[in-house]
N, C-alpha and C positions, 0 to 999 in steps of 0.2 A: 504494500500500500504506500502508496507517496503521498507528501503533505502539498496540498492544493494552495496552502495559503500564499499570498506574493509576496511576505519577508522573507527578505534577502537572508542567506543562512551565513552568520559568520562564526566561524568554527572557533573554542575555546578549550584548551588544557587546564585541567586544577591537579595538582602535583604540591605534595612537600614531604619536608624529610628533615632531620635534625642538624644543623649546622656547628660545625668546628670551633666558632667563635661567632660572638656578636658581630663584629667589627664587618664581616664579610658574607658573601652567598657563597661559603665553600662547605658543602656536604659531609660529614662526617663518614659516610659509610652510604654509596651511591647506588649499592646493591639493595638497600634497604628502602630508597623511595617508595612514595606513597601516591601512585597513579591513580589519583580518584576516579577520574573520567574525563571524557570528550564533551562540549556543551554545543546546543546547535545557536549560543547568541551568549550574550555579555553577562543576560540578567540570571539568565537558569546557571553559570556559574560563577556568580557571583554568591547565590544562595549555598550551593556548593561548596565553595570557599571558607564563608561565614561558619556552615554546620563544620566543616574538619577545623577552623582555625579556634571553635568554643571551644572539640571537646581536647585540643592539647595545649589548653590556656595555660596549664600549671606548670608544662614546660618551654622556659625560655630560650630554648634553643631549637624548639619547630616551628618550622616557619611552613606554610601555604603560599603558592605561588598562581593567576591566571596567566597564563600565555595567550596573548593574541593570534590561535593558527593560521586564521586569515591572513593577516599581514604575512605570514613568511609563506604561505601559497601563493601570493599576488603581490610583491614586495614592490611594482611599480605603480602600482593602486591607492591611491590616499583614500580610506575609509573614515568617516566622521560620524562615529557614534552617539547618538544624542542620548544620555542617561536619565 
């Protein structure tokens, strides 16, 4: 089944994992990330996000990351997301 609707799909990663220090984005331990999932727009993982980044609030050294996929599928594309 395909989605009939006419928004534009723009593809998002939620991923995190513990980091080595504050100071930086370097991984403790790369094997161990946390691939939430794929989002088909900003807002479904943004919610995503929020829910993994509550439930490891006690640890300060996990961090949740979204990655914009679209941009790096279409890197010559400026995409303006209105939130």
């Amino acid at each position: 089944m395909t989605d009939s609707s006419d928004k534009k799909q723009l593809l998002h990663l939620v991923f995190g994992g513990e980091l080595s220090s504050l100071e930086d984005v370097q991984f403790r331990d790369v094997s161990k990330l946390d691939l939430v999932g794929m989002y088909p727009d900003y807002a479904s993982a943004l919610v995503a996000w929020k829910s993994k980044a509550q439930q490891t609030v006690d640890n300060a050294h996990m961090r949740y990351f979204i990655v914009h996929m679209h941009r790096l599928l279409t890197p010559g594309e400026q995409t303006i997301v209105k939130d």
